[in-house]
N, C-alpha and C positions, 0 to 999 in steps of 0.2 A: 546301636540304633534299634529300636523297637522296630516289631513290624509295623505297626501303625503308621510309624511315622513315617518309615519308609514308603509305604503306601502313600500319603499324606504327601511326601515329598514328589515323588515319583506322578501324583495326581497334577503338582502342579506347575512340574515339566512339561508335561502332555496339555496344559490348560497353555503355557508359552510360547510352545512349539505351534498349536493351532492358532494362537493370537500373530504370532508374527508369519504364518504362513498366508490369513488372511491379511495382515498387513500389505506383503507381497504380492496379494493378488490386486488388491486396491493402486496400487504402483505400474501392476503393467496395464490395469484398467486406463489409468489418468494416461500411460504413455500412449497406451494404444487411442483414446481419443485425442489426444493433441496430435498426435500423427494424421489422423484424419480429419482433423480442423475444427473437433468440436468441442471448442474451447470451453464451454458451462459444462460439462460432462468430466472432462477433465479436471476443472477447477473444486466439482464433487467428487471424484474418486482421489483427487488429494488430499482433499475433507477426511474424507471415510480412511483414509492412511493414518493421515496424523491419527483422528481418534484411538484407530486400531493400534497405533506405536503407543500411544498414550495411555492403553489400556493395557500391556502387556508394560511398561515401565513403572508406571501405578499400581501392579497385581491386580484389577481389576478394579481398582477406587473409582478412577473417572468415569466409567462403564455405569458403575454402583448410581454415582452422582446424578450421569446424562440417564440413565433411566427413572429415578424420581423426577426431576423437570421432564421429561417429557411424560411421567401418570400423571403431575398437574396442570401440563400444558396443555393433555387430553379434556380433562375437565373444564379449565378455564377459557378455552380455545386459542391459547398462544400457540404458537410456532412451537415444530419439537425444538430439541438441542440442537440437531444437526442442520437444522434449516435456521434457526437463530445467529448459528455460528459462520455458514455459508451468508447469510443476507448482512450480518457484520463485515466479515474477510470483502462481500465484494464491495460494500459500498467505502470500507478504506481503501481497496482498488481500485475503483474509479474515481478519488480523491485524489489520488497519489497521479495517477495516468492525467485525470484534467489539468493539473498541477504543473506535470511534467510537459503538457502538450503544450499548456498556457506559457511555459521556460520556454521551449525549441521554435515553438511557432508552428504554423502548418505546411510550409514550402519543405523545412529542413527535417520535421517530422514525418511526412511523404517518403523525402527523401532515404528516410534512416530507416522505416520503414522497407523501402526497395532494397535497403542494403542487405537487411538484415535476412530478408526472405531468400536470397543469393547468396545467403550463406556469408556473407562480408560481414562480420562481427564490427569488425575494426572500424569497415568504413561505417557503416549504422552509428559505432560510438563517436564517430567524428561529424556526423552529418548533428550530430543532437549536441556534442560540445558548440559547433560552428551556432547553431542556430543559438542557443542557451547564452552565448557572447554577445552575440547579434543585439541579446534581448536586453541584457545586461547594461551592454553602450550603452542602447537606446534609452535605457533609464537612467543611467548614466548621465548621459548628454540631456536629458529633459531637468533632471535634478539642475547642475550644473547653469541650466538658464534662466530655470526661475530661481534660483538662489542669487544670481546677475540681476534679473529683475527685480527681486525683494532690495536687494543690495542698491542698484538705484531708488527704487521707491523711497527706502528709507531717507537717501543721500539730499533727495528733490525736498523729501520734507523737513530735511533741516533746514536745508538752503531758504526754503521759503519761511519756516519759521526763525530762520536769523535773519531773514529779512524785514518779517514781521516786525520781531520785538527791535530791531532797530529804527525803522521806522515811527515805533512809539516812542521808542529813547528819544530820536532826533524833531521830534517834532512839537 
């Protein structure tokens, strides 16, 4: 191996080593805010993880990429990368969370809630199956009645149309 390259190699160890030590640091960022309840800060320093993972497994491609969109984000007045990709991730999370709230309901999602805060995994995941069943029936059981009711309607309108056309036959 050439010096060069050696150098060359040896350069982008050191370019690795710093990319995942930042990464690192991004990780006990997001820990250390979720420990203290503050959950958008945390949801950005997991941001800033991924990118940082992302840019040491790319060699620096994705780095290369997010810094072009953000020199014509500057210009154009878009959102950089990282705020692009942060206002995406949260609003599929608040999609996914209304979703899930609209599944459990709010009694059993309180509920799963309290469990979860208490450290009760389990019971949190029973409080959101119970509720997400609950919801289930219930649509269940609404299907179920107006498919009875379509099911008479229809039944009434034969009846009344073989009444009908009998009434013409016989008359």
């Amino acid at each position: 191996m050439s010096e060069a390259a050696a150098e060359g190699f040896g350069a982008e160890l050191a370019e690795d080593a710093v990319g995942v030590a930042e990464t690192g640091l991004h990780a006990a960022e997001g820990v250390y805010h979720a420990a203290t309840g503050d959950w958008t800060a945390a949801a950005d320093s997991s941001l800033s993880m991924s990118e940082s993972a992302l840019g040491v497994a790319t060699g620096g491609i994705s780095e290369l990429a997010e810094a072009g969109w953000d020199a014509v984000a500057k210009e154009t007045g878009l959102p950089s990368a990282h705020e692009a990709l942060n206002d995406g991730a949260q609003a599929a999370g608040n999609a996914i969370g209304d979703g899930l709230f609209d599944l459990v309901g709010a009694d059993q999602s309180h509920q799963a809630a309290v469990a979860f805060d208490d450290g009760n995994i389990l019971g949190g995941l029973g409080h959101m199956a119970e509720g997400a069943a609950g919801t289930v029936g219930s649509a269940v059981e609404q299907g179920v009645t107006e498919a009875g009711q379509a099911i008479s309607d229809a039944a009434s309108g034969v009846e009344q149309g073989a009444e009908e056309l009998w009434n013409e036959v016989t008359e």
